[in-house]
Every structure is written in C-alpha cells, then in structure tokens.
PDB file with SEQRES, HELIX, SHEET and CRYST1 records, atoms N, CA, C and O in Angstrom:
SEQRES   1 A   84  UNK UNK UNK UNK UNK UNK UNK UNK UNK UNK UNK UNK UNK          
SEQRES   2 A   84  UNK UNK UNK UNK UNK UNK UNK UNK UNK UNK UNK UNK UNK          
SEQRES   3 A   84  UNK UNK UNK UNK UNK UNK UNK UNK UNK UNK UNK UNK UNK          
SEQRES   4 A   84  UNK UNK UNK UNK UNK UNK UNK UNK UNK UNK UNK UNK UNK          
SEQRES   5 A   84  UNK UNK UNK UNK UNK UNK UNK UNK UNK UNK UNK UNK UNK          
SEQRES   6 A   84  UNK UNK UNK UNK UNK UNK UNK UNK UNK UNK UNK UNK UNK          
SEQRES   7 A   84  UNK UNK UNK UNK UNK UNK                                      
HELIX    1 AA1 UNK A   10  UNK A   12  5                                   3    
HELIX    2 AA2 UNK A   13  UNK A   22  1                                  10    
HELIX    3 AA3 UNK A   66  UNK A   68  5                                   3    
HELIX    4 AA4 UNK A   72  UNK A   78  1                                   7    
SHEET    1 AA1 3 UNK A   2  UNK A   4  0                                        
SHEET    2 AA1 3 UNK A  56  UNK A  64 -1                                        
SHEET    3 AA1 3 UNK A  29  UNK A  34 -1                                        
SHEET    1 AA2 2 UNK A  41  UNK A  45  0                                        
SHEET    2 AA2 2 UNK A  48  UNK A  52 -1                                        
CRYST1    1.000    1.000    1.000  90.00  90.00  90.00 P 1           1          
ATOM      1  N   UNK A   1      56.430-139.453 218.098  1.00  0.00           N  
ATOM      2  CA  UNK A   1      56.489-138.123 218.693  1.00  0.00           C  
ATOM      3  C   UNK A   1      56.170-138.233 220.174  1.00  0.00           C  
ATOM      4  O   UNK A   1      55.343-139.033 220.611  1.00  0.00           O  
ATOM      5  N   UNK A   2      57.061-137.157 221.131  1.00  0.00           N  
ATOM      6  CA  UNK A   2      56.731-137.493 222.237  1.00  0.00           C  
ATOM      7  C   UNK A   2      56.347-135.699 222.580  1.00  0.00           C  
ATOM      8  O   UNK A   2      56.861-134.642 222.214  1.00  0.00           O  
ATOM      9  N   UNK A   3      55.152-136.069 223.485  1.00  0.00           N  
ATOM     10  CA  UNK A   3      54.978-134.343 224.095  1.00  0.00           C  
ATOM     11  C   UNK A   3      55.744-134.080 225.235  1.00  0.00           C  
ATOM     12  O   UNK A   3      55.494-134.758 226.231  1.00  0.00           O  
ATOM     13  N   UNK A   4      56.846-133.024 225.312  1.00  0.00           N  
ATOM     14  CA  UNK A   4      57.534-132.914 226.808  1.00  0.00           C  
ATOM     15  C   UNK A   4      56.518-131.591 227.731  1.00  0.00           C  
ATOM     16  O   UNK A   4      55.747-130.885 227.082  1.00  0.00           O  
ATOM     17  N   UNK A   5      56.623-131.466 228.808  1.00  0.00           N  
ATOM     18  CA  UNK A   5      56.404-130.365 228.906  1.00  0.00           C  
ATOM     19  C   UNK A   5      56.983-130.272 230.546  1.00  0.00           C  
ATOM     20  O   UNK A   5      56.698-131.104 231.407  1.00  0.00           O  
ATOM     21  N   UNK A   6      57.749-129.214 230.735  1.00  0.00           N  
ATOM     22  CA  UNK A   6      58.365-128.387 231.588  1.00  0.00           C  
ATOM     23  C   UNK A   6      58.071-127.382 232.058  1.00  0.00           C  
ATOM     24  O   UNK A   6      57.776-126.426 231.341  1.00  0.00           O  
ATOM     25  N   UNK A   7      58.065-127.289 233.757  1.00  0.00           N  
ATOM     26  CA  UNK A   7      57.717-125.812 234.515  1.00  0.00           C  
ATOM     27  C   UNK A   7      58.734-125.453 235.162  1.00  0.00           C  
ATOM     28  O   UNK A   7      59.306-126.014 236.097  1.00  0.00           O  
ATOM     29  N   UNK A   8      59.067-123.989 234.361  1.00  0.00           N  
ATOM     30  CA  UNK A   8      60.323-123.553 234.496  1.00  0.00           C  
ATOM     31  C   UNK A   8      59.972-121.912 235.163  1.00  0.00           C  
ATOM     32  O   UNK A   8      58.891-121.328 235.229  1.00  0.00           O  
ATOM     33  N   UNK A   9      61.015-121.578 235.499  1.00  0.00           N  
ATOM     34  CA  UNK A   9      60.880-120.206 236.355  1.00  0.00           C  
ATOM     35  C   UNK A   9      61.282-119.447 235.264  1.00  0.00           C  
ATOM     36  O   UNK A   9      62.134-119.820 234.458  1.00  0.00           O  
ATOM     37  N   UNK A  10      60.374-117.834 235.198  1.00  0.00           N  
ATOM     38  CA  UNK A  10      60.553-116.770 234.540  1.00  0.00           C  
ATOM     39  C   UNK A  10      61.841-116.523 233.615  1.00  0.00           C  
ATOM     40  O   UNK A  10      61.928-116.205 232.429  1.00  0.00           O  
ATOM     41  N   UNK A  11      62.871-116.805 234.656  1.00  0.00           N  
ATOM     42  CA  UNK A  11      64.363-116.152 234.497  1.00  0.00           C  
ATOM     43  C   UNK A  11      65.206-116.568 233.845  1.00  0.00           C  
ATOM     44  O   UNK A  11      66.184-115.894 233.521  1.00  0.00           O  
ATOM     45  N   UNK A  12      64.953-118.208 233.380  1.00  0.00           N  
ATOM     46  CA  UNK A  12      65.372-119.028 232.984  1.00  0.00           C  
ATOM     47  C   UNK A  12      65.184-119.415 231.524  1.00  0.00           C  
ATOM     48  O   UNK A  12      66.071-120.017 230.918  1.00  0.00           O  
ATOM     49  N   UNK A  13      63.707-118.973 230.802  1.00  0.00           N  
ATOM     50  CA  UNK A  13      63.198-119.616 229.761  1.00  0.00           C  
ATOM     51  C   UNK A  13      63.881-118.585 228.544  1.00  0.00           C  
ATOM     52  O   UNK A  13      63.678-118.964 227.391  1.00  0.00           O  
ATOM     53  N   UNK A  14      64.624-117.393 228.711  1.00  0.00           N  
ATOM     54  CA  UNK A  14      65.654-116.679 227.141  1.00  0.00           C  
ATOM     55  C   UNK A  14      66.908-117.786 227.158  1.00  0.00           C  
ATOM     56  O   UNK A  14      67.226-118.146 226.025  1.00  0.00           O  
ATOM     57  N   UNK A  15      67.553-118.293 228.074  1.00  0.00           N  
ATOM     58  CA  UNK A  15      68.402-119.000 227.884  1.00  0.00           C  
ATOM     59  C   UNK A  15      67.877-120.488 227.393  1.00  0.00           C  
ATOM     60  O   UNK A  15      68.279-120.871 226.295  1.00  0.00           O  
ATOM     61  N   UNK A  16      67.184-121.165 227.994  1.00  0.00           N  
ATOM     62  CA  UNK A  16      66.602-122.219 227.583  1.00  0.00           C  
ATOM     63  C   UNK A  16      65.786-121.884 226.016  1.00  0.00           C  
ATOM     64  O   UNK A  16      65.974-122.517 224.977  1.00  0.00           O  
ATOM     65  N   UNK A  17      64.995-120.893 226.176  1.00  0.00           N  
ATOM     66  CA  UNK A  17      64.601-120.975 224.178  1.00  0.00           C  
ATOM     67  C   UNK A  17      65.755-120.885 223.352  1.00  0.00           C  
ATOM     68  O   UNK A  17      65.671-121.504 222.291  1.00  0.00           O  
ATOM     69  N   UNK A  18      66.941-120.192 223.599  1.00  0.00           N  
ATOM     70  CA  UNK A  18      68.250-119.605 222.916  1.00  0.00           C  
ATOM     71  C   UNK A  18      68.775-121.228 222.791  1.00  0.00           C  
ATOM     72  O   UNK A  18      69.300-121.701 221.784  1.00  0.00           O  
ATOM     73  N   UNK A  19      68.538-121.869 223.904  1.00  0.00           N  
ATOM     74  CA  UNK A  19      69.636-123.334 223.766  1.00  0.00           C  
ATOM     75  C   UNK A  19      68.464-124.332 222.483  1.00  0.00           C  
ATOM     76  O   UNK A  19      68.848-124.896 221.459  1.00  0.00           O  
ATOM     77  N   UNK A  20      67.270-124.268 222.928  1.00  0.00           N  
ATOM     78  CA  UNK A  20      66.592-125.193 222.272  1.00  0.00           C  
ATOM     79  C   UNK A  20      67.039-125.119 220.877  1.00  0.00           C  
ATOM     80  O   UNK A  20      67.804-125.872 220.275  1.00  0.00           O  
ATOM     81  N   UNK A  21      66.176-123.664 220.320  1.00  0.00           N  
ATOM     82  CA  UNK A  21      66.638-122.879 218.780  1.00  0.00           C  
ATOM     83  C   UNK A  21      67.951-123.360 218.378  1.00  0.00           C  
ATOM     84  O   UNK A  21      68.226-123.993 217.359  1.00  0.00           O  
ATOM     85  N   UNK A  22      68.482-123.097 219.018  1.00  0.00           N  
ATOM     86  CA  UNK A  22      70.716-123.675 218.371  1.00  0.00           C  
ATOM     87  C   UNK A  22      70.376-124.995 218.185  1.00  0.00           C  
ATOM     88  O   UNK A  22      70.625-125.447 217.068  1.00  0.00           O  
ATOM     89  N   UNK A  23      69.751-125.906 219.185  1.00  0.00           N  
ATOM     90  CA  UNK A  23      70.156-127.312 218.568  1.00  0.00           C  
ATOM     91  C   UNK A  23      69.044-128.121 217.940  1.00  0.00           C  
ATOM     92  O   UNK A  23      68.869-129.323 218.139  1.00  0.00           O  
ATOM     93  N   UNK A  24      67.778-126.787 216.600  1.00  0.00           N  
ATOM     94  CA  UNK A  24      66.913-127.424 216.142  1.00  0.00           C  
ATOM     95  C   UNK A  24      65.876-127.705 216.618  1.00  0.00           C  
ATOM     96  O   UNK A  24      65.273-128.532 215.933  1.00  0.00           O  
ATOM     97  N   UNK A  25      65.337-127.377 217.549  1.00  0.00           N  
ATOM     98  CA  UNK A  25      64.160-127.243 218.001  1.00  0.00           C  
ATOM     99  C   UNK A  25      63.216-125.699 218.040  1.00  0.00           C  
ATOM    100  O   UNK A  25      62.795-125.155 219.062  1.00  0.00           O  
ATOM    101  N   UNK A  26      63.110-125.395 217.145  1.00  0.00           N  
ATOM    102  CA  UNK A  26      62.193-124.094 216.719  1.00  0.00           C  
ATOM    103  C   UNK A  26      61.259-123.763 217.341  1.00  0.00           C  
ATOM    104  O   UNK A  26      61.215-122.739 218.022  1.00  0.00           O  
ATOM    105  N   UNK A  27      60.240-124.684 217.191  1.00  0.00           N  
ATOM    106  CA  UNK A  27      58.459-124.464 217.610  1.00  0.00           C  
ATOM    107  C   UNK A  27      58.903-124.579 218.921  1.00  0.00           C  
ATOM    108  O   UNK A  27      59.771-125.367 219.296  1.00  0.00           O  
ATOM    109  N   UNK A  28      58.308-123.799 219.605  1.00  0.00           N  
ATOM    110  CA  UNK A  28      58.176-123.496 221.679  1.00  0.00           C  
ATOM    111  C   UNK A  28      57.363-122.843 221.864  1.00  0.00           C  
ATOM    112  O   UNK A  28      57.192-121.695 221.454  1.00  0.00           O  
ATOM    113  N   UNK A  29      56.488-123.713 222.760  1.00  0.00           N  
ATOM    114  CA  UNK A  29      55.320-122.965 223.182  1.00  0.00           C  
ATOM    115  C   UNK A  29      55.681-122.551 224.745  1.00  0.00           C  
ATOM    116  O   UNK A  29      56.327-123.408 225.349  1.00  0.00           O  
ATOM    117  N   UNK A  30      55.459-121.744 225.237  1.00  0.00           N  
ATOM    118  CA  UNK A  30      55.144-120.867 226.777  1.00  0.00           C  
ATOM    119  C   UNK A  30      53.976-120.602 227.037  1.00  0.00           C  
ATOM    120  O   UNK A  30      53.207-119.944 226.336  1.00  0.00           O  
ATOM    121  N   UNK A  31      53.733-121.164 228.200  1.00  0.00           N  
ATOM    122  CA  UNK A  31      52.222-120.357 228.547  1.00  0.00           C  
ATOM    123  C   UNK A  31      52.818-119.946 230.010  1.00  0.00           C  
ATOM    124  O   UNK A  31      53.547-120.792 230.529  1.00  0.00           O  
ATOM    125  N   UNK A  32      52.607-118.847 230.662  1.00  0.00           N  
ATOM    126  CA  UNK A  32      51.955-118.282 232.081  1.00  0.00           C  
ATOM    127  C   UNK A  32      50.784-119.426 232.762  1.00  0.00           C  
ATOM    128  O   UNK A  32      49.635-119.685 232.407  1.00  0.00           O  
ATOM    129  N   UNK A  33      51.700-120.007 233.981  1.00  0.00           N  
ATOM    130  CA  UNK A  33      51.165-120.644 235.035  1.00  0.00           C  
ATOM    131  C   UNK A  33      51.674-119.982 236.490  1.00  0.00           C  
ATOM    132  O   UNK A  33      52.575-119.207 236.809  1.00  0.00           O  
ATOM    133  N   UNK A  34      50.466-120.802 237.300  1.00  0.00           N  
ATOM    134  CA  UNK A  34      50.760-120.625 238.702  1.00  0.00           C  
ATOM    135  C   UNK A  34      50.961-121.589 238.937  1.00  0.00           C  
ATOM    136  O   UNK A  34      50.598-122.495 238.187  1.00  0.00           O  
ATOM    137  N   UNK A  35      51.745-121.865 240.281  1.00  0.00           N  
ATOM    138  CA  UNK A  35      52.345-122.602 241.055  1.00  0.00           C  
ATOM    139  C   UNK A  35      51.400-122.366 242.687  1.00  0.00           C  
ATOM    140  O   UNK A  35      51.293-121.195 243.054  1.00  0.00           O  
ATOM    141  N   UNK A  36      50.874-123.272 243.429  1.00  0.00           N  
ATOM    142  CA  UNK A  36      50.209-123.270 244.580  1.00  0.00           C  
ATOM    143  C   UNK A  36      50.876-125.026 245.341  1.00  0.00           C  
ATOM    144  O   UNK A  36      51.208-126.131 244.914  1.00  0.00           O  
ATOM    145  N   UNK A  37      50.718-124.044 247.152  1.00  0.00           N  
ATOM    146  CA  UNK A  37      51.134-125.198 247.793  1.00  0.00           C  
ATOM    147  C   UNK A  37      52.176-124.868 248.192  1.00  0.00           C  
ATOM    148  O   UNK A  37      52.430-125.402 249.272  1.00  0.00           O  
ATOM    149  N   UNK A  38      53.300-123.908 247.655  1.00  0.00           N  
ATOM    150  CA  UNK A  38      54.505-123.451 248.751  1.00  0.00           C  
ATOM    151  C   UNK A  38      53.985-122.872 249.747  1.00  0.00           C  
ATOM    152  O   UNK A  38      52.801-122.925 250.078  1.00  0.00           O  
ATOM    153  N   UNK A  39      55.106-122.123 250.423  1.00  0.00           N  
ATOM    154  CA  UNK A  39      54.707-121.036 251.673  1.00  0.00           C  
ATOM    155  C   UNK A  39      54.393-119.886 250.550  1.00  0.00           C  
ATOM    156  O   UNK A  39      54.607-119.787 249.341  1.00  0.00           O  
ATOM    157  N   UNK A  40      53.936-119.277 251.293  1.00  0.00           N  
ATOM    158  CA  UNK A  40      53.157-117.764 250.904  1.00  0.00           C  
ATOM    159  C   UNK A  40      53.731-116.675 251.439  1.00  0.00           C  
ATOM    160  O   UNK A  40      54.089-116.525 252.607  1.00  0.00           O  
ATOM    161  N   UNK A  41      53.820-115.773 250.369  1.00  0.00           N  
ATOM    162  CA  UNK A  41      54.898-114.447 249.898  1.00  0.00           C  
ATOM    163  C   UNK A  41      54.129-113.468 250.901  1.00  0.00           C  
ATOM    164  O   UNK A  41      52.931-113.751 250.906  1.00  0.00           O  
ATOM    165  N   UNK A  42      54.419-112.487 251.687  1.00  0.00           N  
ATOM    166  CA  UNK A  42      54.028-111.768 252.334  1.00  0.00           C  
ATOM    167  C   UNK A  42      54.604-110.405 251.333  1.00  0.00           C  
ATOM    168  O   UNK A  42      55.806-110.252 251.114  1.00  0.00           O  
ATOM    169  N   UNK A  43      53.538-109.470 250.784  1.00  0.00           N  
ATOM    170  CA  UNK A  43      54.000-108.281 250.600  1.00  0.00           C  
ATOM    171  C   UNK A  43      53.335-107.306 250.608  1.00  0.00           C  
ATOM    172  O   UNK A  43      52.140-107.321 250.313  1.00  0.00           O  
ATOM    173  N   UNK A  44      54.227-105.864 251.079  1.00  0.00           N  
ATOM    174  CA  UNK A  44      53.396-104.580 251.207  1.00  0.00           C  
ATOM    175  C   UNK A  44      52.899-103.652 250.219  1.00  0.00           C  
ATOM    176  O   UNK A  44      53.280-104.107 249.140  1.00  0.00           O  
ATOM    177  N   UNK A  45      52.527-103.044 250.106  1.00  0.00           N  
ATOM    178  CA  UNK A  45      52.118-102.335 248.451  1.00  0.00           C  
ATOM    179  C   UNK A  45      51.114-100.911 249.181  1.00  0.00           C  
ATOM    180  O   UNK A  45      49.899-101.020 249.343  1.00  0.00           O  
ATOM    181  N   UNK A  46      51.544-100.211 249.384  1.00  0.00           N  
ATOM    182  CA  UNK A  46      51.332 -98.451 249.747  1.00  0.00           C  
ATOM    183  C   UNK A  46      50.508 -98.562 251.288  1.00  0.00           C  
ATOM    184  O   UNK A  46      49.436 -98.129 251.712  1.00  0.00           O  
ATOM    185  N   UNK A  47      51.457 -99.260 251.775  1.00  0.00           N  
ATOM    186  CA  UNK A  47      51.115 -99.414 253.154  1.00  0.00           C  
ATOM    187  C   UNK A  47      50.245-100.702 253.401  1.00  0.00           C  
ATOM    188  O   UNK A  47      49.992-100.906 254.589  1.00  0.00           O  
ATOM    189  N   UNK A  48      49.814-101.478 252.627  1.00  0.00           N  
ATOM    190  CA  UNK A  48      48.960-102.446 252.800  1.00  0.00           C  
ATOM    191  C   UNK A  48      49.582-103.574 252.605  1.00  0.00           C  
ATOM    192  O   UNK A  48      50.288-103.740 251.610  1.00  0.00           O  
ATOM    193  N   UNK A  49      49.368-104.693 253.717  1.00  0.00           N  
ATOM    194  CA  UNK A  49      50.225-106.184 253.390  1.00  0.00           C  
ATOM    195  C   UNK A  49      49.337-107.466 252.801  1.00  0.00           C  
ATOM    196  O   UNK A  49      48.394-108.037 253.349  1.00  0.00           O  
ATOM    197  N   UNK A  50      49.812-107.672 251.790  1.00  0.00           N  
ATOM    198  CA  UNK A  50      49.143-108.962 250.738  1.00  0.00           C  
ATOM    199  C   UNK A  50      49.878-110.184 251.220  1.00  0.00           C  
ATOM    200  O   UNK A  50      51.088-110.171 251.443  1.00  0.00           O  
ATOM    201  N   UNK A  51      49.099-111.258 251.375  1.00  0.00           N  
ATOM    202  CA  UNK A  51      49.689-112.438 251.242  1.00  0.00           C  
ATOM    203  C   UNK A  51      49.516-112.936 249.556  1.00  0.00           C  
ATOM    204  O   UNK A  51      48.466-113.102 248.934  1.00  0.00           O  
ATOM    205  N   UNK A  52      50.533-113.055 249.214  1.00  0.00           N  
ATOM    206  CA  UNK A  52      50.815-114.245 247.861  1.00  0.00           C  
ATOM    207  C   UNK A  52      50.754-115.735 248.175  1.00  0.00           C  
ATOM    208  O   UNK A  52      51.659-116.214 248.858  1.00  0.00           O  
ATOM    209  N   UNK A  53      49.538-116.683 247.632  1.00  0.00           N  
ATOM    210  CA  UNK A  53      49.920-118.108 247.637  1.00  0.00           C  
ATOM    211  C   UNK A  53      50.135-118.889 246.820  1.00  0.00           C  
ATOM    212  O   UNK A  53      49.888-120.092 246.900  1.00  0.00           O  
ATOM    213  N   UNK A  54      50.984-117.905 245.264  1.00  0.00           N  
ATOM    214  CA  UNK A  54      51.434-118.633 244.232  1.00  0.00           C  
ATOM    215  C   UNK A  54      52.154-118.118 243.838  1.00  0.00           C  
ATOM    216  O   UNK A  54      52.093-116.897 243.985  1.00  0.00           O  
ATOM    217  N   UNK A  55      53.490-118.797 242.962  1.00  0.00           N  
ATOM    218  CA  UNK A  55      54.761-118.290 242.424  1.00  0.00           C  
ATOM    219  C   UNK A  55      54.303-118.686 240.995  1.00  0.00           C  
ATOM    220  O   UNK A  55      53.691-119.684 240.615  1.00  0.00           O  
ATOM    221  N   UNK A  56      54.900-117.332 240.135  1.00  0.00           N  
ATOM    222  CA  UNK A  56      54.370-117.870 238.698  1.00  0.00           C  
ATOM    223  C   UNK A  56      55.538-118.334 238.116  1.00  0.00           C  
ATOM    224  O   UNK A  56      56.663-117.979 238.470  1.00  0.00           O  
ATOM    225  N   UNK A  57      55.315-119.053 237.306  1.00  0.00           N  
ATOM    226  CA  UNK A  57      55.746-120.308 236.539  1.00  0.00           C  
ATOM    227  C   UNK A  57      55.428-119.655 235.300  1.00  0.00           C  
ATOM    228  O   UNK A  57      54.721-118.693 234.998  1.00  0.00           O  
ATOM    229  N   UNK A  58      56.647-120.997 234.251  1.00  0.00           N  
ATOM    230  CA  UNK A  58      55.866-121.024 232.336  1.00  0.00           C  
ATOM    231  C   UNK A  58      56.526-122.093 232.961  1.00  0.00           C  
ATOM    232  O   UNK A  58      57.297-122.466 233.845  1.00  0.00           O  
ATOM    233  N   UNK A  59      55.386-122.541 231.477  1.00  0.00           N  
ATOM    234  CA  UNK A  59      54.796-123.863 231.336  1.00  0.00           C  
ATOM    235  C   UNK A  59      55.382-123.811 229.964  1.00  0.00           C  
ATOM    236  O   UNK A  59      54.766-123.170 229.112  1.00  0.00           O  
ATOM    237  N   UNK A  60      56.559-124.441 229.631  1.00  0.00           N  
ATOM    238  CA  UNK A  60      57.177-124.702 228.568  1.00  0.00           C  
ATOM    239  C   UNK A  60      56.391-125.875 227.406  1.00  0.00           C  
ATOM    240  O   UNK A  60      55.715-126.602 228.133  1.00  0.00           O  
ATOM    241  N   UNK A  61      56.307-126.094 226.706  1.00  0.00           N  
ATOM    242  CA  UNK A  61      55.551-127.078 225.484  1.00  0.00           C  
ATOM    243  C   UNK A  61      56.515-127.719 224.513  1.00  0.00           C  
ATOM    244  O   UNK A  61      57.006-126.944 223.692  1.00  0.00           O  
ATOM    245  N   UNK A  62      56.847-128.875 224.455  1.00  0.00           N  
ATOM    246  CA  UNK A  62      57.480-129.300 223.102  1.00  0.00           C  
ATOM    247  C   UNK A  62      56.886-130.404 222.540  1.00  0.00           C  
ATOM    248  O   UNK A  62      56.375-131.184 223.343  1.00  0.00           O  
ATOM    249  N   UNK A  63      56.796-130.768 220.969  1.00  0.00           N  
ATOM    250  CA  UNK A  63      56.749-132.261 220.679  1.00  0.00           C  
ATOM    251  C   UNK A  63      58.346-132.376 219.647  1.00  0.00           C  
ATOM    252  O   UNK A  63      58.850-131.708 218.743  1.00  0.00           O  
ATOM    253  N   UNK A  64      58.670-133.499 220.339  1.00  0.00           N  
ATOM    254  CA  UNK A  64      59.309-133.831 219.692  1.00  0.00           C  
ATOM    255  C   UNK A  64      59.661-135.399 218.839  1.00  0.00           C  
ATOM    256  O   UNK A  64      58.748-136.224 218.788  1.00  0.00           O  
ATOM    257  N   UNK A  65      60.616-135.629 218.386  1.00  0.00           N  
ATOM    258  CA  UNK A  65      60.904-136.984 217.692  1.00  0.00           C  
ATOM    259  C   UNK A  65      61.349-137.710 218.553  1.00  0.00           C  
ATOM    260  O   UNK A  65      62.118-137.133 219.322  1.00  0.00           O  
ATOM    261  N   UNK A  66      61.098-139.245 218.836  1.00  0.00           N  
ATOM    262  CA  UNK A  66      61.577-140.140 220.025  1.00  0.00           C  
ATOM    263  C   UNK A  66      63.121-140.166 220.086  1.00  0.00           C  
ATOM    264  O   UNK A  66      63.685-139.993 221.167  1.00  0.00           O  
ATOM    265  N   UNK A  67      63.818-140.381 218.943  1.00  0.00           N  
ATOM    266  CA  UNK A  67      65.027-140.408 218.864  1.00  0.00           C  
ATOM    267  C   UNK A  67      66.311-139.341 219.888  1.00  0.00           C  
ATOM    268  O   UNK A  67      67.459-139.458 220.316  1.00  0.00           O  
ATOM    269  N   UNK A  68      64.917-138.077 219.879  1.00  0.00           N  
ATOM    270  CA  UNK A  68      65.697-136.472 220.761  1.00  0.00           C  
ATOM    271  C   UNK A  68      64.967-136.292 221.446  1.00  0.00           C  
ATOM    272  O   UNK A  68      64.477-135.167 221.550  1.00  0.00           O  
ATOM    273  N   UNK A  69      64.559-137.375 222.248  1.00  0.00           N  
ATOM    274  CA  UNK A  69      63.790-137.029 223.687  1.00  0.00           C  
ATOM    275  C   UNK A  69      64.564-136.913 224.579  1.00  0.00           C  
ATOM    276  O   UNK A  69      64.284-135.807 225.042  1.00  0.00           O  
ATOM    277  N   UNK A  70      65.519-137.392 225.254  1.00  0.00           N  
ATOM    278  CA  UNK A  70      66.608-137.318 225.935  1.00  0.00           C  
ATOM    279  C   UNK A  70      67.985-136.028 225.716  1.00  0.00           C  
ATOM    280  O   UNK A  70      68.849-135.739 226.543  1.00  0.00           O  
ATOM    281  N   UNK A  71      67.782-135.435 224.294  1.00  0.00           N  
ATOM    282  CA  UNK A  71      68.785-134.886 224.242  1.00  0.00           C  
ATOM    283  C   UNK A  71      68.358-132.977 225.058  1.00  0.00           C  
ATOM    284  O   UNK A  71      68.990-132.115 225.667  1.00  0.00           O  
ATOM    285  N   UNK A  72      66.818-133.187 224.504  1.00  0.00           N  
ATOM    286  CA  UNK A  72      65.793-132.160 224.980  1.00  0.00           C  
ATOM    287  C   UNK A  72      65.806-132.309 226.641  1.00  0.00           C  
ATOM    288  O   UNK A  72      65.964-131.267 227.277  1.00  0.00           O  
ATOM    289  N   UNK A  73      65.672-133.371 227.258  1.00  0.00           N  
ATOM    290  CA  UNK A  73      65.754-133.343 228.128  1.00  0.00           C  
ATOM    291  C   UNK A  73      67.106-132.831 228.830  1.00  0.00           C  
ATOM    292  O   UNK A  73      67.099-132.322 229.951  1.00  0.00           O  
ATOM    293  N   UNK A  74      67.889-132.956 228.312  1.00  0.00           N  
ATOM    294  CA  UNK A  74      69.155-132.766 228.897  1.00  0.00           C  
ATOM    295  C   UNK A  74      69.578-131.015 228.665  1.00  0.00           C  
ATOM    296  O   UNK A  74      70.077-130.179 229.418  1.00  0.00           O  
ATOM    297  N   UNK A  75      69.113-130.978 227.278  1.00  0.00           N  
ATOM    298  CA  UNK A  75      68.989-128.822 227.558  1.00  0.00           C  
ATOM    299  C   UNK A  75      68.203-128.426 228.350  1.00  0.00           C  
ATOM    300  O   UNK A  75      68.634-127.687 229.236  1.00  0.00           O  
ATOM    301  N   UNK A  76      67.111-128.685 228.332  1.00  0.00           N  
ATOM    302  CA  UNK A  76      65.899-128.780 229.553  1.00  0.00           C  
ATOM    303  C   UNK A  76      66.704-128.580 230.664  1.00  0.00           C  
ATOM    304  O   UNK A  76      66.971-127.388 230.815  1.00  0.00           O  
ATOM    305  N   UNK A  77      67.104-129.191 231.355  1.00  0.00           N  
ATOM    306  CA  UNK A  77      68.007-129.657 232.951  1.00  0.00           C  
ATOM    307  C   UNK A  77      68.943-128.928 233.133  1.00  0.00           C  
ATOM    308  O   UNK A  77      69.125-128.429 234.244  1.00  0.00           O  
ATOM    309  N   UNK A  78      70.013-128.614 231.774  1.00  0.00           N  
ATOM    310  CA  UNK A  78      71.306-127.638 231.622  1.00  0.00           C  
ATOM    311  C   UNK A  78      70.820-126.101 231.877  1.00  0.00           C  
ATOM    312  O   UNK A  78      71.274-125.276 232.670  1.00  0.00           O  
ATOM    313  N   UNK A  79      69.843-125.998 231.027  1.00  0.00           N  
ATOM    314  CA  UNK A  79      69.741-124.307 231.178  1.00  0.00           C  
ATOM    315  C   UNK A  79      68.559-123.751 231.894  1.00  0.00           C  
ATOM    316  O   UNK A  79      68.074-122.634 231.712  1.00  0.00           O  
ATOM    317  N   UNK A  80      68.144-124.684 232.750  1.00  0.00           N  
ATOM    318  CA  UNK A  80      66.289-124.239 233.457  1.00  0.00           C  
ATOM    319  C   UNK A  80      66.626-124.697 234.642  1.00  0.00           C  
ATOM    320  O   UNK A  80      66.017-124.152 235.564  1.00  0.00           O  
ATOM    321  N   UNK A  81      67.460-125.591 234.970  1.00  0.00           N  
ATOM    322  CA  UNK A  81      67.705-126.006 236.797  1.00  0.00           C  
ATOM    323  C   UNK A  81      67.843-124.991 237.252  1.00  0.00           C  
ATOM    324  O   UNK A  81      68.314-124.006 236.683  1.00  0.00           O  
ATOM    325  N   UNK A  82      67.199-125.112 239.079  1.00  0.00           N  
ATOM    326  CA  UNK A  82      67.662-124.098 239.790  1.00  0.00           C  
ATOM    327  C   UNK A  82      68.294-124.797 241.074  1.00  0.00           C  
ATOM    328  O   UNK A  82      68.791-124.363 242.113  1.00  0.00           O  
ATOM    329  N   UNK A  83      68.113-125.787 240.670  1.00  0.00           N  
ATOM    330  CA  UNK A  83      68.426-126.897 241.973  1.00  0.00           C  
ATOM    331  C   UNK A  83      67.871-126.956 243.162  1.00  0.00           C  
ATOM    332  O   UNK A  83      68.504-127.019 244.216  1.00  0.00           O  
ATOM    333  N   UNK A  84      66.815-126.940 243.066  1.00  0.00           N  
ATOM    334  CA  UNK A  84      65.445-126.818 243.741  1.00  0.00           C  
ATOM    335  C   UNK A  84      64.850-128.019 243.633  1.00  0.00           C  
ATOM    336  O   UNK A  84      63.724-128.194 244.099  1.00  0.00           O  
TER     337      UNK A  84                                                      
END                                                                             
C-alpha cells in the first residue's frame, strides 16, 4: 500500500472525486488546508482593506495498492492540474 496525498485547489476536487469513484477508488479523504508563502491577496470588506497571506487548499488523502499508484497519479494530474 502506498499513501498518496495531493494539494489541490477548491474547484477542482468534484471532478477529481467523480474521476477517482469511476475508476474504483471509493474511500477519499479531503481535509481544508492553507497554503502560505505566495503574494498576499489584498481585499476590501465594508470599506476596510485586509491583507490575505494564504490561499486555501484540500488536502486530498488516498491509500492505495502499489500496482495503481501511477494510474492514480495520472487522474490526479488529468483532472486537478492548473498548470501552475
């Protein structure tokens, strides 16, 4: 068994669980992470300006069988790239 784990953006992880599920991979864990160390989000909110210095992230979870480590990886890459 191998543990993968992937940090994927918000927008991305219904298509990526939808791809996993189709090709047998059921159990998926998500957790809510931050991301620190980019530039920082400047925003206003009822007249007042916030700096943001983290983009949130999930933190995708799998274990899988050695044999479909690579194939995971490759839905992984297909449906979660942003090319970033």
């Amino acid at each position: 068994m191998k543990r993968i784990e992937a940090i994927i953006k918000p927008f991305t992880v219904e298509a990526l669980r939808t791809a996993l599920a189709s090709s047998g991979f059921g159990v998926q864990r998500v957790m809510q992470v931050e991301e620190f160390g980019r530039d920082s989000i400047q925003e206003t909110v009822s007249g007042t300006e916030y700096s943001i210095d983290s983009d949130p992230r999930l933190l995708l979870l799998l274990f899988v069988e050695d044999s479909r480590v690579d194939e995971v990886i490759h839905i992984i890459q297909c449906n979660a790239s942003t090319d970033n």
